[in-house]
C-alpha positions as CSV (number, residue, x, y, z in Angstrom):
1,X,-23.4,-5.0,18.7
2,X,-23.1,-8.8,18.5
3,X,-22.4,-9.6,14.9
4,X,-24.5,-12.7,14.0
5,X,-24.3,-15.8,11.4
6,X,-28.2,-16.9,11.4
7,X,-28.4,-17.9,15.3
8,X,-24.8,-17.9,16.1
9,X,-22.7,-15.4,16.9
10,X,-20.1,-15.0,14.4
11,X,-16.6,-15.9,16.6
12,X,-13.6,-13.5,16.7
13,X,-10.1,-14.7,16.9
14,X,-7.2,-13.0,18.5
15,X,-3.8,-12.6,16.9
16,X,-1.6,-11.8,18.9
17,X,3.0,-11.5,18.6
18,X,5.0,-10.9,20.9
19,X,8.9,-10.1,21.8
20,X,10.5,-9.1,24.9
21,X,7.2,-7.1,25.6
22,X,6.8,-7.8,29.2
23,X,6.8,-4.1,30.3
24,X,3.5,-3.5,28.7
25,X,1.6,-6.6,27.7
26,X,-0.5,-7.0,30.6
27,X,-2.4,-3.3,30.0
28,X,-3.0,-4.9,26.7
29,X,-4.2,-7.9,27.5
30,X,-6.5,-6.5,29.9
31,X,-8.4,-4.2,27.7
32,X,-8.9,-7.3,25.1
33,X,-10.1,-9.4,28.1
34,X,-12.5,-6.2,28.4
35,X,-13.8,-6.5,25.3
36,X,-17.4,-5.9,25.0
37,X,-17.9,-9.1,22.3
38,X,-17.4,-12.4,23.2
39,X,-13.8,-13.9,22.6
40,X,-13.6,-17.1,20.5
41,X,-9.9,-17.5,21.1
42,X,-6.2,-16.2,22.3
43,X,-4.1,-16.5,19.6
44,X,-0.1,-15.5,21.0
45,X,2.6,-16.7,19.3
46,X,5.8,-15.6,21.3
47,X,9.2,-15.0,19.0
48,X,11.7,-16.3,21.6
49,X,11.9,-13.2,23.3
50,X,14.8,-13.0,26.2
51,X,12.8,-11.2,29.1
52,X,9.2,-12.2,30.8
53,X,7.3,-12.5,28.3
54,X,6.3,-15.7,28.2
55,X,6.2,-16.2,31.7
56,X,3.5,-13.4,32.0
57,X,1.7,-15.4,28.8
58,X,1.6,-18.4,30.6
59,X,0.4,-16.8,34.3
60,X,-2.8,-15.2,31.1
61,X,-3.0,-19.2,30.2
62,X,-3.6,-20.2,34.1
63,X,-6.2,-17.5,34.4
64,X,-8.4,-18.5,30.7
65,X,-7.1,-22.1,30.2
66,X,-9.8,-22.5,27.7
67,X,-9.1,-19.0,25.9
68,X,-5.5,-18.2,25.7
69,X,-3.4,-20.7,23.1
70,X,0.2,-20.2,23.3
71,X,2.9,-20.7,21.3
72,X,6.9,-20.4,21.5
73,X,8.6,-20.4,18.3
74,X,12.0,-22.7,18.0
75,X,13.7,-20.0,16.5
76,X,12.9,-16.2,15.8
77,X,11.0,-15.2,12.6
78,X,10.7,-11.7,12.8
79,X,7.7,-9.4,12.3
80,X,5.7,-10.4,9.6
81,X,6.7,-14.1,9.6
82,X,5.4,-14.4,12.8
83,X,2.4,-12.7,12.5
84,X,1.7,-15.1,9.6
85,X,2.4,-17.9,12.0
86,X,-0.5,-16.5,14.4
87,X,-3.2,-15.9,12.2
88,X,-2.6,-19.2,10.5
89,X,-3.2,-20.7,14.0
90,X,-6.3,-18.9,14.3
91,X,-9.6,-20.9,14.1
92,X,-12.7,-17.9,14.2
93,X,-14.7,-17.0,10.9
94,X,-13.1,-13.0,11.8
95,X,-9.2,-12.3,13.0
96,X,-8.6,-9.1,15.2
97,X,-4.9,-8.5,15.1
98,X,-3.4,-7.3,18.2
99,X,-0.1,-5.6,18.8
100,X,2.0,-6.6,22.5
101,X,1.7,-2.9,23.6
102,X,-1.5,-1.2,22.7
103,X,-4.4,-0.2,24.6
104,X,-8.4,-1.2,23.1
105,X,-11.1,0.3,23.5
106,X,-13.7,-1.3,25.1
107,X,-16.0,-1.9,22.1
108,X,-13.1,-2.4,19.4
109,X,-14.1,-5.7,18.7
110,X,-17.8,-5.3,18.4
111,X,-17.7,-2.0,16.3
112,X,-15.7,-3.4,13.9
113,X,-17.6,-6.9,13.8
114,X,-20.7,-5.4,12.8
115,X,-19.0,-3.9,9.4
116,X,-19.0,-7.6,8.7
117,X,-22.9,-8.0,8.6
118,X,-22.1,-7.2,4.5
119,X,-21.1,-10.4,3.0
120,X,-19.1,-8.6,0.6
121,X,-16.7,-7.1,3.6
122,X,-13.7,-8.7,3.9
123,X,-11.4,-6.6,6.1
124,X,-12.3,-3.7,8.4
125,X,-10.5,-1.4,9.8
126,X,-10.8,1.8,12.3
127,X,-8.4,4.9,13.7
128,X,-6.1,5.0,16.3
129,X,-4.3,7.4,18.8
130,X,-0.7,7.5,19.2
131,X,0.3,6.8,22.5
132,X,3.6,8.2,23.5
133,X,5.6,8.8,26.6
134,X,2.3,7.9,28.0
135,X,0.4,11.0,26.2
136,X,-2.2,10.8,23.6
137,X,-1.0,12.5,20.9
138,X,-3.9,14.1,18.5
139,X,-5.5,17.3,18.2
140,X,-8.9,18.2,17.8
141,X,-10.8,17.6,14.4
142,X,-8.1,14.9,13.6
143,X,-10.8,12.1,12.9
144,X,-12.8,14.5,10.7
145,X,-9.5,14.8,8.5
146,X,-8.9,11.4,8.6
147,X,-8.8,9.0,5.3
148,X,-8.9,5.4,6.0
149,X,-8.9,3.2,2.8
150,X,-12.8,1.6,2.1
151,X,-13.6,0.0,-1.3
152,X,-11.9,-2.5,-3.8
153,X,-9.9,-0.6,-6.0
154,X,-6.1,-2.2,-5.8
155,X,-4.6,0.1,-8.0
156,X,-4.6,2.3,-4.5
157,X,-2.6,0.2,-2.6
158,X,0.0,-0.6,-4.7
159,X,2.7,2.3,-4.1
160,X,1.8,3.3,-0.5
161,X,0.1,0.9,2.6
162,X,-2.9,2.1,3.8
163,X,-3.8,0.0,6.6
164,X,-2.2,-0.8,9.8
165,X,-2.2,-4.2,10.8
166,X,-3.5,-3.2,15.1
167,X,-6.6,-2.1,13.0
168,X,-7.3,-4.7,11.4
169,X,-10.0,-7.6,11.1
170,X,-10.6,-9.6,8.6
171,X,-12.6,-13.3,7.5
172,X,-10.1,-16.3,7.6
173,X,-11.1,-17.3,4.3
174,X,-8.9,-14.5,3.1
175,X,-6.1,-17.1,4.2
176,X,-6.8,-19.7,1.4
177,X,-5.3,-17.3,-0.9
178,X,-3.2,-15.0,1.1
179,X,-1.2,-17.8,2.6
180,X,2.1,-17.7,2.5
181,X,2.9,-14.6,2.3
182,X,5.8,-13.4,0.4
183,X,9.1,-13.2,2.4
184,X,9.9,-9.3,4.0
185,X,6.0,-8.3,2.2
186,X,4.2,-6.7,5.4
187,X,1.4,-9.1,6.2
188,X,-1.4,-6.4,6.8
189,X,-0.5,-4.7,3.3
190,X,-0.7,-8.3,1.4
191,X,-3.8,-9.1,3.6
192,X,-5.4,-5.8,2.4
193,X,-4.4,-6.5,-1.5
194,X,-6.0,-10.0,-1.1
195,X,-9.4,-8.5,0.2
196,X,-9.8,-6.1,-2.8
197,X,-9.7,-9.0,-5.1
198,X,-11.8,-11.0,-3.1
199,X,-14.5,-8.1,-1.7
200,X,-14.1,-5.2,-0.5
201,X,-12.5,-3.2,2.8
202,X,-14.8,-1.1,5.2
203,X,-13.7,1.5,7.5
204,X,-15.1,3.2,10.5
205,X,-14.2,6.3,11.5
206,X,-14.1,6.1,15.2
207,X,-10.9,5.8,17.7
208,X,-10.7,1.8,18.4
209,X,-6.7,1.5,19.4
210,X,-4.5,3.6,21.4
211,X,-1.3,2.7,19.2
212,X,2.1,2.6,21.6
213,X,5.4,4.4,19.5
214,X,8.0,3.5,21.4
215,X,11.8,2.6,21.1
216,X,11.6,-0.9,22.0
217,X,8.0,-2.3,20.5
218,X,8.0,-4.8,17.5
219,X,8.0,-2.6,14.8
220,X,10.9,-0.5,15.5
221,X,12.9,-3.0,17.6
222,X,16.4,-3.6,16.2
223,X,15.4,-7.3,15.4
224,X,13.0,-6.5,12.8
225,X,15.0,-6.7,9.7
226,X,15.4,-3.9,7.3
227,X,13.1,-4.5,4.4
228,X,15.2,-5.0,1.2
229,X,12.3,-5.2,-1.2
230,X,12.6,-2.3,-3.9
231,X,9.4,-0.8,-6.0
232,X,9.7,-3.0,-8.4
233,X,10.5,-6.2,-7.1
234,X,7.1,-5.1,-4.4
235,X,5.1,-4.6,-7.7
236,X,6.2,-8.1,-9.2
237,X,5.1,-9.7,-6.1
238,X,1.7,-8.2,-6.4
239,X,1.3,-9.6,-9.7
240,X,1.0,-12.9,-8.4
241,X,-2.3,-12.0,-6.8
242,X,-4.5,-14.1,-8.0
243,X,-8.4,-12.6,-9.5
244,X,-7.0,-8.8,-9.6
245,X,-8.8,-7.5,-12.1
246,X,-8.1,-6.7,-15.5
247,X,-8.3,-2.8,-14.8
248,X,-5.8,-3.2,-12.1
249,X,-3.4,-5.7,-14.5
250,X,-3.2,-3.0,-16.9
251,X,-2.4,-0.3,-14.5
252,X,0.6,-2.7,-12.6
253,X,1.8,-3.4,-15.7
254,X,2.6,0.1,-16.9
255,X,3.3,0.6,-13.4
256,X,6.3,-2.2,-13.7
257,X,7.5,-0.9,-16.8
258,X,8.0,2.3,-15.1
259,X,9.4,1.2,-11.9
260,X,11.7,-0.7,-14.2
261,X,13.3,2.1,-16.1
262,X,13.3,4.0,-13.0
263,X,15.6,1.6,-11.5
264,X,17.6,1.1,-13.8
265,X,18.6,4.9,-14.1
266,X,22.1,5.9,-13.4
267,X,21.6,9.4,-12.2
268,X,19.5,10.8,-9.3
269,X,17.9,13.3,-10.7
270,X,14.1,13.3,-11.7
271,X,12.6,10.5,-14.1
272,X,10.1,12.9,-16.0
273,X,9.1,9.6,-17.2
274,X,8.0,8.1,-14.5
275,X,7.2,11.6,-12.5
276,X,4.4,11.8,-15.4
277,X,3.0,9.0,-14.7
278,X,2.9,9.6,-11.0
279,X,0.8,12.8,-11.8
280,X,-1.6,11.2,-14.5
281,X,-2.7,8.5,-11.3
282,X,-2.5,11.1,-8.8
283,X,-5.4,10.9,-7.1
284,X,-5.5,7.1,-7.3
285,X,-1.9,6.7,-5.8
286,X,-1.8,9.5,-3.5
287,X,-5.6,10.3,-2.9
288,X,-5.6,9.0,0.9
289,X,-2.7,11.6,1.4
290,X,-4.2,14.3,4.1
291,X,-4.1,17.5,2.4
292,X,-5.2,20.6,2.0
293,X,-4.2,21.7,-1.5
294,X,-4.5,18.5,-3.1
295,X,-2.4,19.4,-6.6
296,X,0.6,20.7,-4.4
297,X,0.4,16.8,-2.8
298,X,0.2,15.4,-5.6
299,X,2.9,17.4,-7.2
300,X,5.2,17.4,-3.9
301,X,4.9,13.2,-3.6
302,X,4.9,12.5,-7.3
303,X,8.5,14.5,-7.0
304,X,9.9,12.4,-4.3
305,X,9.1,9.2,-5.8
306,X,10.2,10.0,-9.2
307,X,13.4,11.2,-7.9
């Protein structure tokens, strides 16, 4: 379905980073180019990657001179840095993010699109299949079980990310407050934060990506730096959020306090402290956990943080 603004059609950019992905990148780029809704724009921005990569970009360019925008960094910025780059870039009222190496289905755009018909949405997202050794890996009643984040409570993202950014859309005016995002902060978790405060995330639960785990793709590529934020310097970041609510303020604030004496501690073994407060917010911090026995899942993750 063609997701509409009045009479026009409400334009979708692409987001696309890449790095020394020229083994799979044009498998990807022809199921976006498949994409049942119309394309506003190609959004690539390469992070000087040392294969073909941007020599296959550019042969993309020659084919859709009027869709495909490229751009090749001066120097690398890593993951998240240079996603922020290419959604900055972007120009549509929605972004679709794209990974280098995934597969689309063919109505990705448009299913998630139409979540958008609520001015109150402002990121959607949808489920994915991994894609490994060229095998789908799921097994049957997996999207039943599934629990993708919907809603604007914060206090749910603030230990654990929810959302993957090759699921993602969201409405550029996110940007005006979500830009720049804080150094080594993964851009789809601070995206996500940002549209609690300022609406709310919608899900569907339908297959929309077949997500690629390989050794050499972005996110486990040896160039992605290892992320040196702790708990507590991640939850003093998220205070600077701006409109969170007062429900949530009071809830990252005893959340701090924790985090901070946790930190502090000298010896490994549980912080009772902290461990109860894990277990009082169960079911707000680790509710999205798939799980049969849910106390056991609380109990078992409220253990291995407070440790």
């Amino acid at each position: 379905m063609i997701s509409r603004k009045g009479s026009e059609i409400v334009s979708v950019s692409i987001a696309m980073c890449t790095y020394n992905g020229a083994k799979y990148i044009d498998e990807q780029l022809e199921t976006i180019i498949a994409q049942d809704y119309p394309l506003h724009e190609i959004i690539v921005v390469d992070d000087r990657s040392s294969d073909d990569t941007f020599k296959i970009l550019e042969e993309w360019q020659a084919k859709y001179p009027t869709l495909f925008k490229l751009c090749l960094n001066e120097k690398n910025l890593g993951f998240d840095k240079n996603f922020e780059k290419a959604i900055s870039l972007c120009t549509g009222d929605l972004i679709a993010i794209a990974d280098q190496d995934d597969i689309w289905m063919n109505d990705k755009l448009s299913s998630l699109a139409e979540l958008f018909s609520n001015e109150n949405v402002m990121l959607a997202h949808g489920a994915s299949i991994t894609l490994k050794n060229g095998s789908l890996h799921h097994f049957s009643g997996q999207l039943k079980r599934y629990k993708l984040f919907e809603g604007n409570d914060s206090r749910k993202l603030f230990l654990l990310n929810q959302l993957s950014g090759h699921n993602i859309m969201f409405r550029k005016s996110i940007l005006n407050q979500a830009i720049p995002i804080p150094d080594f902060m993964p851009y789809d978790w601070w995206l996500a934060l940002n549209a609690t405060v300022l609406g709310e995330i919608k899900a569907i639960k339908k297959y929309l990506v077949h997500h690629r785990k390989h050794g050499d793709n972005a996110f486990f590529s040896k160039k992605r730096i290892k992320n040196p934020l702790t708990l507590l310097s991640r939850l003093l970041l998220f205070k600077q959020i701006q409109n969170l609510s007062s429900k949530s303020h009071l809830f990252l604030d005893e959340f701090i306090a924790h985090a901070k004496q946790h930190e502090q501690a000298t010896e490994s073994k549980i912080d009772w402290q902290f461990f109860k407060f894990l277990m009082k917010y169960s079911k707000i911090i680790f509710g999205h956990k798939k799980r049969i026995f849910p106390a056991f899942t609380f109990l078992t993750n409220s253990i291995k943080f407070a440790k």
